[in-house]
DOVO-325187 format. One record per residue (C-alpha): x, y, z; chain; residue in three letters. Coordinates in nm, 2 decimals, decimal comma, padded with zeros to 4 digits, always signed. Layout:
REM residues N
       c1       c2       c3   seba   drense
        X        Y        Z      A      ala
...
***
This chain:
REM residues 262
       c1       c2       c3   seba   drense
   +00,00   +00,00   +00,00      A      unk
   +00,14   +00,34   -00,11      A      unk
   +00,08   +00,66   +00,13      A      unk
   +00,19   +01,00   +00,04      A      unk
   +00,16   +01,30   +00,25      A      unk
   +00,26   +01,69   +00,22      A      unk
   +00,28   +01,85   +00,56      A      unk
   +00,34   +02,25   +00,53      A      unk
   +00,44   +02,27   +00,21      A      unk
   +00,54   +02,60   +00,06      A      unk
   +00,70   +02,73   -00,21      A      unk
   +00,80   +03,09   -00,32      A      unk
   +00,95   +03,17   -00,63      A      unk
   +01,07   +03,53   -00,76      A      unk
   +00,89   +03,63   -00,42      A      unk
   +00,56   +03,51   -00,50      A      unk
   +00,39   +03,21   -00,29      A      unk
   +00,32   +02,93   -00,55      A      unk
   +00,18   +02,70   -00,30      A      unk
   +00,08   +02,83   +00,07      A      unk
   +00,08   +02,59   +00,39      A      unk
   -00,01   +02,29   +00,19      A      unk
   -00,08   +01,98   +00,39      A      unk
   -00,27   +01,65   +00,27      A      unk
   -00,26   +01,29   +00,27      A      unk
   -00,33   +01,05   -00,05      A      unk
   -00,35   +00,68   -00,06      A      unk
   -00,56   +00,40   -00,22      A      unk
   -00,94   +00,34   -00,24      A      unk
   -01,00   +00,66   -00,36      A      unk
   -01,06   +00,88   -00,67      A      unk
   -00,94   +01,22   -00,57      A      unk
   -01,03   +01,51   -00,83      A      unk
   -00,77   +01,85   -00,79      A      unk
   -01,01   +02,14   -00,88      A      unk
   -00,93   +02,50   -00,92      A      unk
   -00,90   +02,80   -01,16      A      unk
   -00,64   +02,81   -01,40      A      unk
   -00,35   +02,89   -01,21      A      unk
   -00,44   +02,78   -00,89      A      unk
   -00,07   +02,57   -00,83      A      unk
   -00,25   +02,24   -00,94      A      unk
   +00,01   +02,14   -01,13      A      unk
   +00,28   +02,22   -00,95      A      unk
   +00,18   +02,07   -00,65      A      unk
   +00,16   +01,74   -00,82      A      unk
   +00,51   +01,77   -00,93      A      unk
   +00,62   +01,88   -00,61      A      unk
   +00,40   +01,56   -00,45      A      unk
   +00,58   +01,39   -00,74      A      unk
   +00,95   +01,52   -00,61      A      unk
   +01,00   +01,66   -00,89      A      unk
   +01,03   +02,05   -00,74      A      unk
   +01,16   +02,06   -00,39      A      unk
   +00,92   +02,26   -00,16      A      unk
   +01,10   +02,58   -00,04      A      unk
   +00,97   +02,44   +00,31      A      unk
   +00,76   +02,15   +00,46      A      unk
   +00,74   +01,79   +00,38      A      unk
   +00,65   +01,55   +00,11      A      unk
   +00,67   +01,17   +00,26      A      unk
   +00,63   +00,87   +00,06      A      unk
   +00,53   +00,59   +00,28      A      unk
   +00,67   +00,78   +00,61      A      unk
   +00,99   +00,85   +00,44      A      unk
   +01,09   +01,22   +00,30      A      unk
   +01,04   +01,17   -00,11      A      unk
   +01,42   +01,37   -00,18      A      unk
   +01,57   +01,09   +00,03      A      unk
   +01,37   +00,81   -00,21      A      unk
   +01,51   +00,70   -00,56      A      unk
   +01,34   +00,78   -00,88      A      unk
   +01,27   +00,40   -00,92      A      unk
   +01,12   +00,34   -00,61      A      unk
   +00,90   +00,63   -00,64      A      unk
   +00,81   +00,52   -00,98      A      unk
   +00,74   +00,21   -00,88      A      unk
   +00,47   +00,31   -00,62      A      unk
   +00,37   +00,63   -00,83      A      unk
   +00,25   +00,66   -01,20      A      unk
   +00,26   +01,00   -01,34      A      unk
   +00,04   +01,13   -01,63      A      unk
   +00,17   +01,47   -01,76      A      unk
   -00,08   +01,74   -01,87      A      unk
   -00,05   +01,69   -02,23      A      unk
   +00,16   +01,39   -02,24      A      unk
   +00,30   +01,46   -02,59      A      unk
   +00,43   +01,15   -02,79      A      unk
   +00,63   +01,14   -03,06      A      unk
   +00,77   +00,75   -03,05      A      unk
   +00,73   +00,62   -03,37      A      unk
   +00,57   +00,26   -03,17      A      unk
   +00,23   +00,14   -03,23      A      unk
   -00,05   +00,22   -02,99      A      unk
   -00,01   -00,16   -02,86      A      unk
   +00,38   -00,10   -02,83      A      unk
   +00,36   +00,25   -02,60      A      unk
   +00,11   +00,06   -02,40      A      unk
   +00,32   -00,25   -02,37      A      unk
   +00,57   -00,01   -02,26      A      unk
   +00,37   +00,05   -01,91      A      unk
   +00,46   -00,30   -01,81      A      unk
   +00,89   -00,25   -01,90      A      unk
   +00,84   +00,10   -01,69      A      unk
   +00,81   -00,16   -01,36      A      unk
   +01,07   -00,43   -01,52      A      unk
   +00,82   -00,67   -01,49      A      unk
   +00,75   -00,96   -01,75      A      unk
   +00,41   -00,97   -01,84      A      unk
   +00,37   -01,35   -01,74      A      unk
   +00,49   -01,27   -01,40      A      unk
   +00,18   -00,95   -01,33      A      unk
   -00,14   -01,12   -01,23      A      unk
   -00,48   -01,04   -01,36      A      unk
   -00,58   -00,88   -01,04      A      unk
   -00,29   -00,63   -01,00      A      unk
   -00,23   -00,51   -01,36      A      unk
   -00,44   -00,42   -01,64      A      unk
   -00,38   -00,67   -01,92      A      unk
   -00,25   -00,55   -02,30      A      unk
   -00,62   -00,62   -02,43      A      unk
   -00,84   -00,50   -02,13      A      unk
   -00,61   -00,13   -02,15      A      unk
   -00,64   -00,06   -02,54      A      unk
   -01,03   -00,24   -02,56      A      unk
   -01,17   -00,04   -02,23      A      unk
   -01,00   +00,26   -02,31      A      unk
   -01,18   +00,23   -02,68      A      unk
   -00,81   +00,21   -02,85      A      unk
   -00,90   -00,13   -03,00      A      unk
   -00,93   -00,05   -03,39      A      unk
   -00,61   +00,20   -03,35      A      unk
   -00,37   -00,05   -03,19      A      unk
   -00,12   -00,12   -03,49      A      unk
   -00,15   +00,30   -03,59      A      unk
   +00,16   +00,44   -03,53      A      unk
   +00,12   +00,68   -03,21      A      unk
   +00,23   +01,01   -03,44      A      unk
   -00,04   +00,98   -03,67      A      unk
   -00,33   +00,96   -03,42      A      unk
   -00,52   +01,31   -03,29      A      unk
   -00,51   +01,48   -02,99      A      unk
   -00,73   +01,24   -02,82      A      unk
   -00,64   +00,94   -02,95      A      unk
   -00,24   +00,96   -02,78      A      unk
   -00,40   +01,11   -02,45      A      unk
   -00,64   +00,75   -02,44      A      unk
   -00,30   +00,57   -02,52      A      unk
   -00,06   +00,71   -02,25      A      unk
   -00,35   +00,68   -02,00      A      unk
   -00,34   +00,31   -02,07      A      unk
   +00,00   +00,28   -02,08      A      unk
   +00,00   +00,46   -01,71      A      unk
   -00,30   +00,21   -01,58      A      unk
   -00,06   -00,06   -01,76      A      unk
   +00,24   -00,01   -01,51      A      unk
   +00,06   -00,07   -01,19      A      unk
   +00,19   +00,20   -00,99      A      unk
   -00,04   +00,16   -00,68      A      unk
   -00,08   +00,55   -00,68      A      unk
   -00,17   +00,75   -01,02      A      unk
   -00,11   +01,09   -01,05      A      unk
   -00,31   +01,22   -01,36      A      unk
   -00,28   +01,63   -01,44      A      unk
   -00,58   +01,73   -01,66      A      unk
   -00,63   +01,35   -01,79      A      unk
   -00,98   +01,47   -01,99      A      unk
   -00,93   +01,76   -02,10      A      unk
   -00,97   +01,76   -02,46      A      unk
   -01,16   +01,46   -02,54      A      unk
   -01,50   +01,38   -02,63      A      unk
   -01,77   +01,35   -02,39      A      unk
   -01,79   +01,00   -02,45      A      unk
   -01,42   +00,92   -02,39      A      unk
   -01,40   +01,12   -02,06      A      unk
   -01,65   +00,90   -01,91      A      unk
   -01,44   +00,63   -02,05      A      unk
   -01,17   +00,74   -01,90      A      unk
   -01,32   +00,81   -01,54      A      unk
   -01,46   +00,46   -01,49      A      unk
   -01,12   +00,36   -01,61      A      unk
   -01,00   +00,52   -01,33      A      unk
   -01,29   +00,38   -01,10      A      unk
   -01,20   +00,04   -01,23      A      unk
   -00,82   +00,10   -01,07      A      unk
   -00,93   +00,19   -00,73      A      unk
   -00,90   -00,10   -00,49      A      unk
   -00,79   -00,17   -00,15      A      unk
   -00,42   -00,11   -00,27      A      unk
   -00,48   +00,16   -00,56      A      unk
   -00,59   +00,50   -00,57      A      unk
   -00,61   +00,84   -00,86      A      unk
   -00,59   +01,18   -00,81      A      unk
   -00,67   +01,37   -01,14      A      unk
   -00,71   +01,74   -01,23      A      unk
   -01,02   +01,83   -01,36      A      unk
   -01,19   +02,11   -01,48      A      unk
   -01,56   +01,99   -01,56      A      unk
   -01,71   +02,03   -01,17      A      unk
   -01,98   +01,80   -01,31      A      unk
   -01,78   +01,52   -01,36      A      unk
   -01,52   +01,56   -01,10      A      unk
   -01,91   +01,54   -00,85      A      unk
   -02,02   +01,24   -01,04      A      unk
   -01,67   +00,99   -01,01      A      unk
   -01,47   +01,13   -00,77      A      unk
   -01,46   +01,04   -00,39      A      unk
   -01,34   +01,33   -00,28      A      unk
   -01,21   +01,68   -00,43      A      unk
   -00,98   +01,92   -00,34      A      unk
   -01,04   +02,26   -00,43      A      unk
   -00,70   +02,49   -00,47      A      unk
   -00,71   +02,87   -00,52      A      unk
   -00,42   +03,09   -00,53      A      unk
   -00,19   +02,81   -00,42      A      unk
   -00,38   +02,74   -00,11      A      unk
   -00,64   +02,43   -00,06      A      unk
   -00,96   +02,61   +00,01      A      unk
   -01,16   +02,29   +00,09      A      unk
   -01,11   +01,89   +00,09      A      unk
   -01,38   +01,66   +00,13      A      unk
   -01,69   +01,50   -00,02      A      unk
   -01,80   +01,67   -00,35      A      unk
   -02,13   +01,81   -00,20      A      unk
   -01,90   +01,99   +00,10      A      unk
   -01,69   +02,11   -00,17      A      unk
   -01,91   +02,21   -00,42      A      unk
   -02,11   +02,50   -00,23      A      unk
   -02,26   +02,79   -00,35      A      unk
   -01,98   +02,98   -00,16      A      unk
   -01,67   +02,82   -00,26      A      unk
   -01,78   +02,87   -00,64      A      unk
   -01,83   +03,25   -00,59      A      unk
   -01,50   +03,29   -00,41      A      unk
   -01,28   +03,06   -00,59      A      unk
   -01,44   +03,04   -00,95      A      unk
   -01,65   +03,36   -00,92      A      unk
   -01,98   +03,24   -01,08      A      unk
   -02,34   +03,25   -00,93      A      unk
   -02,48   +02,85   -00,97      A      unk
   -02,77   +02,64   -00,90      A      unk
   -02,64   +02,38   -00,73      A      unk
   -02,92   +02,10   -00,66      A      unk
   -02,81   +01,70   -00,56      A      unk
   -02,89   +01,35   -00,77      A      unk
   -02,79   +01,04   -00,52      A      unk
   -02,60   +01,25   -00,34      A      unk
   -02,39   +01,42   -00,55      A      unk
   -02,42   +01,77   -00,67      A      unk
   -02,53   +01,92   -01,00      A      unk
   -02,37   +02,27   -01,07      A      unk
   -02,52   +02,48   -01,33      A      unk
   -02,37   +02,80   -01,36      A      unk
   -02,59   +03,15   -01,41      A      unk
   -02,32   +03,45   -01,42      A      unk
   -01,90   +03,45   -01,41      A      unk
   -01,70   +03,74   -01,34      A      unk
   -01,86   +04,08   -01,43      A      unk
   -02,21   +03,94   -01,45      A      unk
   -02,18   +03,77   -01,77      A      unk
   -02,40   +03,51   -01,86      A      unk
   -02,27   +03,14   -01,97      A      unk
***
């Protein structure tokens, strides 16, 4: 099981906070949705969470143990990392960069079990890849190589997934792909925290959301504590109806910044 924390993290840069006393802790059997404006220090608090940017100060622990003191492989192997974007230019096959998931872990495939890794076929079929998976990578759109490096990320088993702005982009169809995908992973032993910017369907899939302004976490918990009329006019600045189906809440916005109508 993979546990990893951020205790008082800070970090200033040309004199400006980037990320203000930021203090969480992320695990497995949950789908965890980073919401915010544009700007907000989502991504660089997964890279810092990633140790990829040292904090100026606090703590980032993987499993109890500060991240700069862990190797690159060993945080690799407990964390899989989805870049916003994720540009691909190898000239592989879809079925190649998603075989490549399972060489990121230096695994052989017969050695992974059904129940711990997605297989070759159930990542490309589930993720709706199945008529592109002898294309080469370069000539697919958009959309197509974002579906093909978020199964080769689900294909390396990292217990913890790490996923900035895994939808954005992509049809309506194929985000909902994609977030039962990612409700597929969870488990006793796996969990996903993505950035999302659709509220709707970071309410409808995800466990729990955190809501960043400015750098700072504003709120973490349940969407339907998160999602309040409040926290939408002071973060995202827009008047919205916000009404609950099983539990969850349904935003639909009236006026954004300036009174203008959307």
């Amino acid at each position: 099981m993979t546990h990893l924390s951020a205790k008082d993290v800070n970090i200033k840069r040309s004199g400006r906070n980037i990320l203000k006393n930021i203090s969480l802790s992320l695990g497995s059997g949950e789908l965890v949705g980073l919401i915010g404006p544009n700007g907000a220090g989502k991504t660089t608090l997964l890279k810092v969470l990633l140790g990829l940017i040292e904090p100026t100060s606090g703590l980032v622990q993987l499993n109890n143990i500060p991240i700069s003191k862990v190797s690159r492989k060993t945080v690799a192997s407990h964390i899989g990392y989805l870049a916003q974007g994720s540009p691909c230019h190898w000239p592989l096959t879809v079925e190649k960069v998603v075989e490549l998931g399972y060489l990121s872990r230096g695994k052989a495939r017969n050695n992974d079990t059904a129940s711990k890794l997605f297989s070759l076929d159930q990542a490309i079929n589930k993720l709706g890849l199945s008529s592109l998976r002898h294309r080469l990578v370069p000539t697919l759109s958009g959309g197509e190589r974002t579906l093909t490096m978020i199964a080769r990320c689900l294909m390396g088993g990292s217990p913890l997934l790490l996923a900035d702005e895994p939808i954005t982009g992509l049809d309506p169809g194929h985000q909902v792909d994609v977030m039962l995908n990612f409700l597929d992973h969870i488990s006793d032993i796996n969990g996903v925290v993505a950035v999302l910017h659709d509220l709707n369907i970071a309410a409808q899939y995800c466990d729990r959301l955190i809501l960043m302004d400015q750098g700072a976490i504003v709120s973490d918990g349940h969407p339907k504590d998160v999602l309040t009329s409040k926290n939408l006019i002071d973060v995202y600045g827009i008047v919205a109806d916000i009404s609950l189906k099983d539990g969850r809440p349904l935003v639909i916005g009236h006026r954004g910044r300036g009174g203008h109508g959307f």
